[in-house]
N, C-alpha and C positions, 0 to 999 in steps of 0.2 A: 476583414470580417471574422475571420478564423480567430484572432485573438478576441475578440469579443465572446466569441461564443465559448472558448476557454475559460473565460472570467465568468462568465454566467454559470454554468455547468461546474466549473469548480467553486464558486461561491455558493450556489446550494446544496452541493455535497458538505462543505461543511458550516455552513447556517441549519443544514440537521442537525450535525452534532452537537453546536453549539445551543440549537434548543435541546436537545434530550439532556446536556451535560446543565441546562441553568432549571428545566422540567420535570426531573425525573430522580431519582437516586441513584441512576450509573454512575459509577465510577468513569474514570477519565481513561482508565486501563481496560475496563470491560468496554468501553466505546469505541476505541482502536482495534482490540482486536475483533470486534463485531464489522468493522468498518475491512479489516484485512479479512475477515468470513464472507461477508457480502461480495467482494470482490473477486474471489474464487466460484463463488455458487452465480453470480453472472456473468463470468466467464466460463462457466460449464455449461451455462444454456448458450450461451453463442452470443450476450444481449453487447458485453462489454466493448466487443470489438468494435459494434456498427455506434456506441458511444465515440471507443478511440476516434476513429472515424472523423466521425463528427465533432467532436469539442477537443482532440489530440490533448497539451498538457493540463487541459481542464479536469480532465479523469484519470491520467496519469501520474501527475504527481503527486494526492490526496493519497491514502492508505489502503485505499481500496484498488489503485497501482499496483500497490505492491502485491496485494492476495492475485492479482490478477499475471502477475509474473510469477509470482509461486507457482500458481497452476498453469502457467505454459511451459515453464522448466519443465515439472513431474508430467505435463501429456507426451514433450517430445524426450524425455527420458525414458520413459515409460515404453513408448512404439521403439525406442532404439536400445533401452537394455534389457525391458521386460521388468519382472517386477523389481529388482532392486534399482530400476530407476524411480520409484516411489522415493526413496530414501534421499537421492542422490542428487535429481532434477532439479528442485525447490531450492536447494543452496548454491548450484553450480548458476542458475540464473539470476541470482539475486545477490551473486560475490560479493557484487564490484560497488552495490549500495550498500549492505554491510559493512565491509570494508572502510568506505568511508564513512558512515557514523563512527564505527570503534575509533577511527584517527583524529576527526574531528571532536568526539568525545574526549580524547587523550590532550590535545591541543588544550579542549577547555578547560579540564583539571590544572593543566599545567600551567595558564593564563591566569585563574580567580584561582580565591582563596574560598573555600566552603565556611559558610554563616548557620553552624550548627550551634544550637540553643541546649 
């Protein structure tokens, strides 16, 4: 049942975007990072956890994951360095998926050949 409700809960997180992105004139870039905003400001009211909770990688893996691990680096940064864990938290929790996009980004460059016009 838990993967069900993963699939549900992540499939309308992004069947929103996919309407705003086919609805609207946002940008594909202004959508993510709205989607990585939302997910910081619902996890500062408390809402995103009782989501994790609930629908686990159905809300975690979408983009709004990630605003939501940005802001739990910088809160437990934050109580343990003060304020220069503002700076600090959001990257130190968020390495290890940076990290792999750059290498996985690197892999692709280095696989295909770019189809610039």
């Amino acid at each position: 049942m838990n993967y069900l409700w993963a699939f549900i809960i992540g499939g309308i997180i992004c069947s929103i975007g996919q309407f705003f992105i086919d609805k609207t004139a946002l940008t594909p870039a202004k959508l993510l990072t709205g989607y990585v905003c939302s997910g910081v400001f619902l996890s500062l009211f408390g809402i995103y956890e009782k989501l994790e909770k609930f629908a686990g990688a159905g809300v975690t893996v979408p983009l709004t994951g990630f605003g939501h691990t940005l802001f739990q680096g910088v809160k437990k940064a934050v109580e343990k360095d003060g304020f220069l864990g503002i700076f600090t938290g959001g990257l130190t929790a968020t390495a290890g998926g940076i990290t792999a996009a750059i290498f996985f980004a690197l892999i692709a460059s280095l696989i295909f050949k770019p189809n610039s016009k």
